[in-house]
LUMVO-363888 format. One record per residue (C-alpha): x, y, z; residue in three letters. Coordinates in steps of 0.02 Angstrom, whole numbers, plus 50000, padded with zeros to 5 digits. Layout:
residues N
+-------+-------+-------+-----+
:    px :    py :    pz :   r :
+-------+-------+-------+-----+
:     X :     Y :     Z : ALA :
...
+-------+-------+-------+-----+
END
This chain:
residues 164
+-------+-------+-------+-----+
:    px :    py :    pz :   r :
+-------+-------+-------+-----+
: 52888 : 52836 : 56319 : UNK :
: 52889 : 52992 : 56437 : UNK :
: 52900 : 53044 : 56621 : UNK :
: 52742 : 53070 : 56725 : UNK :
: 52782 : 53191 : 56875 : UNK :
: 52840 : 53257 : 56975 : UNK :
: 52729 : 53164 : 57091 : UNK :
: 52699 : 53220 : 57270 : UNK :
: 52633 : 53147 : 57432 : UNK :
: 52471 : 53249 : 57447 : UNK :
: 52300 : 53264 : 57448 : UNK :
: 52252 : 53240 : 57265 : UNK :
: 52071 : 53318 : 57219 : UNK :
: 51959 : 53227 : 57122 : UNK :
: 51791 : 53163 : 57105 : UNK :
: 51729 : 53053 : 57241 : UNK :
: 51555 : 52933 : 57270 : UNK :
: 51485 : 52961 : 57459 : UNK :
: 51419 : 52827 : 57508 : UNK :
: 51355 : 52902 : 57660 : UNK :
: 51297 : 53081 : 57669 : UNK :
: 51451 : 53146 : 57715 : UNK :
: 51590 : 53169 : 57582 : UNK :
: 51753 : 53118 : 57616 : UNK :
: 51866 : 53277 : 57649 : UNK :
: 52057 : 53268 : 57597 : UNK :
: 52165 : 53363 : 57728 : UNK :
: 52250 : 53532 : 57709 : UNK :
: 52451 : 53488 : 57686 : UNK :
: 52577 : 53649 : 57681 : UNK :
: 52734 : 53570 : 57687 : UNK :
: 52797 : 53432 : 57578 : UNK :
: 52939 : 53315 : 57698 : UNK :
: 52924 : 53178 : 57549 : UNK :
: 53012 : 53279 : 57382 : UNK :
: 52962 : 53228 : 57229 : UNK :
: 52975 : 53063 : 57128 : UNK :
: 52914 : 53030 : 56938 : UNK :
: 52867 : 52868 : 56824 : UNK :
: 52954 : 52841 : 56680 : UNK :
: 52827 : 52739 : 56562 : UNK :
: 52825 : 52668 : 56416 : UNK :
: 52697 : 52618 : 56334 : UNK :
: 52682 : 52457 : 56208 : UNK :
: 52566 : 52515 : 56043 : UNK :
: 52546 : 52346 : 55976 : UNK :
: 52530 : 52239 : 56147 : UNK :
: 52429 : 52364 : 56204 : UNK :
: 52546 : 52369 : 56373 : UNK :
: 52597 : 52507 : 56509 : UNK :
: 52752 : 52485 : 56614 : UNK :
: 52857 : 52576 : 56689 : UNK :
: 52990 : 52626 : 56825 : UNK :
: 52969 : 52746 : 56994 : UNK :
: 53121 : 52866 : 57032 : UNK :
: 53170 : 52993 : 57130 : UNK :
: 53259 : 53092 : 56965 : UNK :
: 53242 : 53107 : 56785 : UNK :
: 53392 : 53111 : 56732 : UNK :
: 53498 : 53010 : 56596 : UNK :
: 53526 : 52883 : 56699 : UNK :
: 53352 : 52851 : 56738 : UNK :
: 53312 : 52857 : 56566 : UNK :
: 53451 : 52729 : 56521 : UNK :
: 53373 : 52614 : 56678 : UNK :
: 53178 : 52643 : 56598 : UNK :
: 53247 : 52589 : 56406 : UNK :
: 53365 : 52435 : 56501 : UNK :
: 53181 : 52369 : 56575 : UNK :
: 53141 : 52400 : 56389 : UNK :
: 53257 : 52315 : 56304 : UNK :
: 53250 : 52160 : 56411 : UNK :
: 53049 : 52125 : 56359 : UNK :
: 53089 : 52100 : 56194 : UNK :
: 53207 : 51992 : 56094 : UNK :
: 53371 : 52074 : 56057 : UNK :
: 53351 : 52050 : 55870 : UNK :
: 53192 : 52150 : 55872 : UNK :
: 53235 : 52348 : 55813 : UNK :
: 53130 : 52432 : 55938 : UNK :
: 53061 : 52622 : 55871 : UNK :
: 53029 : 52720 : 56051 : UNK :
: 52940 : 52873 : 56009 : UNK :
: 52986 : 53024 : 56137 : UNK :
: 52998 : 53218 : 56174 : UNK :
: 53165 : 53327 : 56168 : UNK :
: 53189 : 53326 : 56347 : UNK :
: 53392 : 53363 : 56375 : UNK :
: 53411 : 53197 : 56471 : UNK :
: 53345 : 53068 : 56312 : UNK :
: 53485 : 53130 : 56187 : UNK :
: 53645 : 53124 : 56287 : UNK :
: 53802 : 53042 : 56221 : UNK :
: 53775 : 52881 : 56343 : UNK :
: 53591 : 52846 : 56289 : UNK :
: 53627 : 52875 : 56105 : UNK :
: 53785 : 52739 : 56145 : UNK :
: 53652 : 52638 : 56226 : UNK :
: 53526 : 52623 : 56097 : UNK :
: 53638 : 52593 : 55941 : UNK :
: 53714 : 52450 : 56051 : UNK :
: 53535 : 52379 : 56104 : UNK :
: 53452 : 52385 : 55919 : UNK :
: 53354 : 52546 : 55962 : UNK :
: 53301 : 52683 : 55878 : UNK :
: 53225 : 52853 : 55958 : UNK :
: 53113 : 52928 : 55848 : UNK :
: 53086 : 53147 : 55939 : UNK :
: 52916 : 53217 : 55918 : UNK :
: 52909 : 53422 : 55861 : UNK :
: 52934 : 53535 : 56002 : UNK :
: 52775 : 53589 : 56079 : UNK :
: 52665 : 53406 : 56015 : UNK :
: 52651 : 53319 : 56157 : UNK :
: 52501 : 53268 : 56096 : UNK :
: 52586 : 53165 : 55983 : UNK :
: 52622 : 53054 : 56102 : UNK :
: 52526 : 52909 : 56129 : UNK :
: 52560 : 52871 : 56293 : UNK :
: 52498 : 53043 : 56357 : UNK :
: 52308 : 52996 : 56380 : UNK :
: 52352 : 52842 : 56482 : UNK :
: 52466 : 52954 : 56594 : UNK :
: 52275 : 53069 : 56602 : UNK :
: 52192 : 52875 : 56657 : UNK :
: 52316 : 52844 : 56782 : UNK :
: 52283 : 53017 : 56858 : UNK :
: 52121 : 52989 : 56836 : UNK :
: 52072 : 52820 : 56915 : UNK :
: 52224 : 52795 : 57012 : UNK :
: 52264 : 52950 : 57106 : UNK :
: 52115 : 53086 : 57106 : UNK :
: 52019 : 53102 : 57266 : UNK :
: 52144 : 53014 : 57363 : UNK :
: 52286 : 53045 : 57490 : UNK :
: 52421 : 52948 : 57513 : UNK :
: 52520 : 52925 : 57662 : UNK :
: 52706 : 52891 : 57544 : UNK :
: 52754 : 52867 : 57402 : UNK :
: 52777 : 52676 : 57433 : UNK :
: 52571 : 52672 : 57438 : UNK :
: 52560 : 52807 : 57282 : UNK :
: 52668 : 52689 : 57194 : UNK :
: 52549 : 52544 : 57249 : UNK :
: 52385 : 52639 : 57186 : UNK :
: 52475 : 52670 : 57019 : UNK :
: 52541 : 52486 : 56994 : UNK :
: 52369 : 52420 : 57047 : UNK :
: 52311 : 52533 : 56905 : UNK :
: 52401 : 52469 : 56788 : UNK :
: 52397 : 52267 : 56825 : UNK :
: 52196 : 52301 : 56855 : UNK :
: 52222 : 52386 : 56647 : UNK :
: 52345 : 52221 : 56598 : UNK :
: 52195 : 52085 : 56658 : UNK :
: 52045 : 52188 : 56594 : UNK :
: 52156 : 52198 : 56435 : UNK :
: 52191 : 52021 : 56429 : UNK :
: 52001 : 51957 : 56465 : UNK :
: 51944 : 52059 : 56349 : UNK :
: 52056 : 51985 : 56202 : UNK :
: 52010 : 51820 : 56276 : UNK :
: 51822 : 51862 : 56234 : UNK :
: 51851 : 51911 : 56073 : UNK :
+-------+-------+-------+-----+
END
């Protein structure tokens, strides 16, 4: 699990097909009236699965709302291993309290090993397919791109496995 952010309401660059002879141009934006908001995702090694929630912070409490949406797709007598950075917010006294109640166990990858993380190269897809070359006009239609994203990844997932 980790947070992708912060993300903005703005023209994102990218690569782009023209159809026509005249590539789309993304608009010059100086001043950003939206703030910031970030996804907390997780991201399921064995099901193969990416979900997660949008927020305006990234605090504890976030972090206790992202494992709570955790928690609940698994049965409670399943010990869950969530593999995360050192960020400040993940080892507060509440979220420790929450995971030894919730049959959880955080397991912190070294300082400066992000690469560790597994769920780091889907965070690169979802920039990748779901946000470059496009502008959105909130972050109610970002959060739609991303979603779509991710339930288009689910079903091409799922007919895959069905093939084979």
């Amino acid at each position: 699990m980790d947070e992708f952010g912060p993300l903005e309401v703005r023209p994102h660059p990218g690569v782009d097909w023209a159809r026509q002879k005249q590539v789309r141009r993304l608009p010059a934006t100086y001043t950003r009236p939206h703030k910031t908001r970030y996804f907390l995702g997780a991201y399921d090694v064995r099901r193969g699965d990416l979900f997660g929630i949008f927020r305006r912070h990234q605090t504890w409490v976030e972090f206790i709302e992202l494992l709570t949406d955790i928690r609940r797709r698994y049965p409670a007598q399943e010990r869950l291993h969530l593999v995360l950075d050192n960020r400040k917010s993940h080892d507060r006294p509440p979220v420790l309290d929450f995971v030894q109640q919730n049959n959880m166990r955080l397991v912190f990858i070294p300082f400066y090993s992000s690469w560790l993380n597994r769920i780091e190269c889907h965070f690169t897809a979802i920039r990748k397919f779901a946000l470059s070359g496009r502008y959105f006009p909130s972050h109610r239609a970002q959060n739609a791109a991303i979603r779509a994203y991710l339930n288009y990844r689910r079903h091409a997932r799922q007919s895959f496995e069905k093939r084979h």
